[in-house]
C-alpha positions as CSV (number, residue, x, y, z in Angstrom):
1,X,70.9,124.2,29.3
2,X,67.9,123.3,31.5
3,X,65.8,126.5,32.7
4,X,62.9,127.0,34.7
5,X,60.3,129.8,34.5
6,X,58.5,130.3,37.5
7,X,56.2,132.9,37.1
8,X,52.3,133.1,37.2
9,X,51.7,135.8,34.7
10,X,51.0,132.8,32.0
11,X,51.3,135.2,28.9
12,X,54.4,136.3,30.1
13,X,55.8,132.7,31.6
14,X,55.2,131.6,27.9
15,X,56.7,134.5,26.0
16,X,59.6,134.1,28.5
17,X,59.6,130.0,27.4
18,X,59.4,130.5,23.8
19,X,62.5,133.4,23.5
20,X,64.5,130.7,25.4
21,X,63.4,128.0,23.5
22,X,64.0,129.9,20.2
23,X,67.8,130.8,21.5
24,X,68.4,126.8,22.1
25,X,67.5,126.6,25.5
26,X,65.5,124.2,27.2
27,X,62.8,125.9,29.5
28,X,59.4,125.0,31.0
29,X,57.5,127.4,33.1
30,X,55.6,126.9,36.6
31,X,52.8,129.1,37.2
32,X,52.6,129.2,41.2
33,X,55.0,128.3,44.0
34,X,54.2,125.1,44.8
35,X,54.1,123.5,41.6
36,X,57.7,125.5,40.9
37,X,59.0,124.2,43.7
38,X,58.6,120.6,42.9
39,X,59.8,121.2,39.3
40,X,62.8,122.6,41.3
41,X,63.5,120.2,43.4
42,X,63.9,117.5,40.9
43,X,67.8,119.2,40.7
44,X,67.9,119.3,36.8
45,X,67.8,122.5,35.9
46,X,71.1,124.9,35.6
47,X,68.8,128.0,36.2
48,X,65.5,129.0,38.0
49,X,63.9,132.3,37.0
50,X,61.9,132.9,40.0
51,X,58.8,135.2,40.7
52,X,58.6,136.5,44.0
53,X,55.1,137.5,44.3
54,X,53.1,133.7,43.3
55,X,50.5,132.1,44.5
56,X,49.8,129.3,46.5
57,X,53.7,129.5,47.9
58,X,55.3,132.5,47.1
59,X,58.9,133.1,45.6
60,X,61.2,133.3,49.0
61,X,59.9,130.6,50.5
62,X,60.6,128.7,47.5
63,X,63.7,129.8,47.4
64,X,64.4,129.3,51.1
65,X,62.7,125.8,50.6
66,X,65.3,124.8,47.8
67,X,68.1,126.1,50.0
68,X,67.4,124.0,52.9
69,X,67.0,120.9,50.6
70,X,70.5,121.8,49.6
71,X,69.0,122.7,46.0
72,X,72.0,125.1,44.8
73,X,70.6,125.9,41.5
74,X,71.5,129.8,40.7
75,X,68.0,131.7,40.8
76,X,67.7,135.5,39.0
């Protein structure tokens, strides 16, 4: 399973990375909007942790972005 931290607290974005990555998953992390939101939109991931308070772009209008590119990836 394919997950995606965005978050741009680093230390926490890569604590978050490692406990997934330790429990099998596959995870990279994004550590502001815009750079999360091109990760995202690349369609292969099965979940998107999401921020809402990033820089650059922040975490509803990424999430409002994926949604109008028809990006249906669940988000928490």
């Amino acid at each position: 399973m394919n997950l995606l931290v965005i978050e741009d607290e680093v230390r926490l974005a890569e604590a978050l990375v490692q406990i997934l990555q330790k429990n099998k998953y596959t995870a990279l992390a994004a550590y502001d909007g815009i750079t999360g939101l091109d990760h995202a939109l690349t369609g292969i991931y099965d979940v998107i942790i999401l921020d809402i308070m990033l820089p650059k772009l922040n975490g509803l209008e990424v999430l409002k972005q994926l949604r109008e590119q028809k990006i249906q990836t669940p988000v928490i």
